[in-house]
C-alpha positions in Angstrom: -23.8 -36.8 7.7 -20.4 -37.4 8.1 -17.3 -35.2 7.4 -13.3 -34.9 7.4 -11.7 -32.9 9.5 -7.7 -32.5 9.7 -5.9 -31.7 13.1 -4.2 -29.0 12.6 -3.2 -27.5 17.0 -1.9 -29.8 19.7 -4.5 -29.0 21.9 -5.8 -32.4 22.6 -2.5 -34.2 21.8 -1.7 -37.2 22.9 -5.3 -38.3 22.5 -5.1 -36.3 18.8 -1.8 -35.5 17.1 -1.8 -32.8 14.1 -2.7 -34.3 10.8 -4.6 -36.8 12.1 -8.3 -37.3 10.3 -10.9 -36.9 12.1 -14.4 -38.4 11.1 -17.0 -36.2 12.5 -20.9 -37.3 12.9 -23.0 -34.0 12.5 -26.1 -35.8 13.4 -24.9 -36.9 16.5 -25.2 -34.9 19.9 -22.2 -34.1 22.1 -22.1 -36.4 25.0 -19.7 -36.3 28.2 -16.6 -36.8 27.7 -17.0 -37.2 23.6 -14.9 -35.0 21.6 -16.4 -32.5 19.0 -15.8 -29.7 17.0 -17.1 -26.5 18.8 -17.4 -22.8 18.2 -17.8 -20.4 21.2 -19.4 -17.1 20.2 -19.2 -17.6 16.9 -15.5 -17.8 16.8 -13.5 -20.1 14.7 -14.3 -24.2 15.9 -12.0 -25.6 17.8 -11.5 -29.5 18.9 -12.6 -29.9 22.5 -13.8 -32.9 24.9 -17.1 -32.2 27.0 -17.4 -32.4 30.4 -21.4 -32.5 31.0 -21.3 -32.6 34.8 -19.3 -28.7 34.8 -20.6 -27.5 31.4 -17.0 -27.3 30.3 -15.0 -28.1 27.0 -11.7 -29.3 27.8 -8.1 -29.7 26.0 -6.2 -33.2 26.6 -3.4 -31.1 26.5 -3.2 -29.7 29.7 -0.7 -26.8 28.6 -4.5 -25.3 27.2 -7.2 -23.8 29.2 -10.5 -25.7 29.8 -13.4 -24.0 28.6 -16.4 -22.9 30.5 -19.5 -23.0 28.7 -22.1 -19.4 30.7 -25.8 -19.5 30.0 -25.1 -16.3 28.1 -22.1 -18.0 25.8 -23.6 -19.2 22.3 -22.5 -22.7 21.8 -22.3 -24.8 18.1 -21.2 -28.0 17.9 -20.6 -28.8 13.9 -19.9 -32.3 14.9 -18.9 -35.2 17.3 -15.8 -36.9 16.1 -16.6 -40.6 15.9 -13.4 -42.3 14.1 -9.6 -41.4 14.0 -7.4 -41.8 10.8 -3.6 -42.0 11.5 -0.5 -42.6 9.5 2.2 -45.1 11.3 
């Protein structure tokens, strides 16, 4: 299924800006360099791109730090965003 998600950080701007709608595919799987919505250790989800090759989750915005996904970290990925909905 598909749902709406609404930027709300800058931490993949330019590529995402806040307020932008998202259209996230829950049935898909997270591919390199695909953008989805991810929770680390059960924390809140966050939007992150994936880098397959270094098991990372990275920020566009390169004021963030990039994410490195250990064997012991528990990874959930609610959804890959698939569309982007923004006002001119």
């Amino acid at each position: 299924g598909a749902d709406v998600v609404r930027v709300k950080g800058n931490s993949m701007y330019p590529t995402l800006q806040i307020d932008d709608l998202l259209i996230v595919n829950s049935d898909m799987n997270i591919d390199d360099n695909k953008i989805g919505i991810i929770s680390f250790n059960n924390n809140k989800f966050t939007v992150k791109r994936f880098d397959k090759k270094n098991k990372a989750f990275i920020s566009d915005n390169k004021k963030y730090k990039t994410i490195n996904a250990n064997e012991e970290d528990v990874v959930f990925c609610k959804g890959v965003v698939s569309q982007l909905i923004r006002d001119l």
